[in-house]
C-alpha positions as CSV (number, residue, x, y, z in Angstrom):
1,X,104.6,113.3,36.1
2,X,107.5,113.7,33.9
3,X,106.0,112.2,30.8
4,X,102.8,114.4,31.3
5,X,104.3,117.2,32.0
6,X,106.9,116.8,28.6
7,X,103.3,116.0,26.6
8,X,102.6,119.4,28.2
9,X,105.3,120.9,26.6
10,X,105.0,119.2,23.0
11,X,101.3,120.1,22.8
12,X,102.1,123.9,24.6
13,X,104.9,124.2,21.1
14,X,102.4,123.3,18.9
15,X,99.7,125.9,19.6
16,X,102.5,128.9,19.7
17,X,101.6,131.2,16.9
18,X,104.6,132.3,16.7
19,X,106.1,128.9,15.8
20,X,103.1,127.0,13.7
21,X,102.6,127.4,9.8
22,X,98.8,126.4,9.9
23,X,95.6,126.9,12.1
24,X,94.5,122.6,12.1
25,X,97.7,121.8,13.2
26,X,97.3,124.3,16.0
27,X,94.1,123.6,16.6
28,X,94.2,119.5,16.8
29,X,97.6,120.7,19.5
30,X,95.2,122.9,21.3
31,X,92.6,119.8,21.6
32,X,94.8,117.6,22.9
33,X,96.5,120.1,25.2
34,X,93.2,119.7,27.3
35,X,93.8,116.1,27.7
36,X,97.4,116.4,28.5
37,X,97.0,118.9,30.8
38,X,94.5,116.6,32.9
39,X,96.6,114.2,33.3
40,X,99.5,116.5,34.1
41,X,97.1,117.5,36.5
42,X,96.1,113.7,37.6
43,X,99.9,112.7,38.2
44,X,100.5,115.4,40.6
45,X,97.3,115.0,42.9
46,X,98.6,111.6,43.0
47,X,102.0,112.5,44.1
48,X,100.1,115.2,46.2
49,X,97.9,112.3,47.9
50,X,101.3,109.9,48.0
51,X,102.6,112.8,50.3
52,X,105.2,113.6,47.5
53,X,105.7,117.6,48.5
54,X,108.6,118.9,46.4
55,X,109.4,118.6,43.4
56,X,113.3,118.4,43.1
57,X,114.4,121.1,40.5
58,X,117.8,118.9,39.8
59,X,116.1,115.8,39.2
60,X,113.8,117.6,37.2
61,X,115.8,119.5,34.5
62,X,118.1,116.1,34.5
63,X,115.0,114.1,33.1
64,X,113.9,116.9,30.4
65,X,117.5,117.0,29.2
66,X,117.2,112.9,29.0
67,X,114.0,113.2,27.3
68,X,114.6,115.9,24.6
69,X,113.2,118.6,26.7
70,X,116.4,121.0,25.3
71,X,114.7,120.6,21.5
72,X,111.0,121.4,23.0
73,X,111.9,124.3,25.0
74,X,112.6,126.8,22.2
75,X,109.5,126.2,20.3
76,X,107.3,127.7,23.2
77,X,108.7,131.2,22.9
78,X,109.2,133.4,19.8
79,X,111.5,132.4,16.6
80,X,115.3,133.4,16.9
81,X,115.6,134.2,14.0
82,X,113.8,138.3,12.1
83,X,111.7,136.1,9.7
84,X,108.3,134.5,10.7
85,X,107.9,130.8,10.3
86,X,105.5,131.0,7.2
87,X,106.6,134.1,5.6
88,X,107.7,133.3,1.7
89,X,110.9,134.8,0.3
């Protein structure tokens, strides 16, 4: 789930607007977002089937932080910085 669920994330960064240069590259993210998210979607009915209720939050944010999830997380939200990722100077 935690491997989907990061691919989730990757593909999620790649489609922001606000964080892309060009519309193929979103696009081709966007297109493969669909097949992330299903199997995002087909590890948790498993764990849902397994009788796996919770998710443990801990556990959770300890494997993103292992896998990089800290360098993913602030490409899903708007740039830090006043000047837009493709703007010339």
């Amino acid at each position: 789930m935690v491997d989907a669920y990061m691919a989730v994330l990757k593909r999620l960064s790649g489609v922001n607007p606000a964080q892309t240069t060009g519309t193929y590259s979103a696009l081709r993210a966007a297109q493969a977002l669909v097949s992330d998210a299903r199997a995002l979607r087909d590890a948790l009915s498993l764990m849902f089937e397994r009788h796996e209720k919770e998710i443990h939050i801990r556990t959770m944010a300890k494997a993103l932080e292992c896998l990089e999830g800290n360098r993913i997380l602030p490409r899903l939200g708007p740039p830090t910085h006043d000047t837009p990722p493709n703007a010339s100077s």
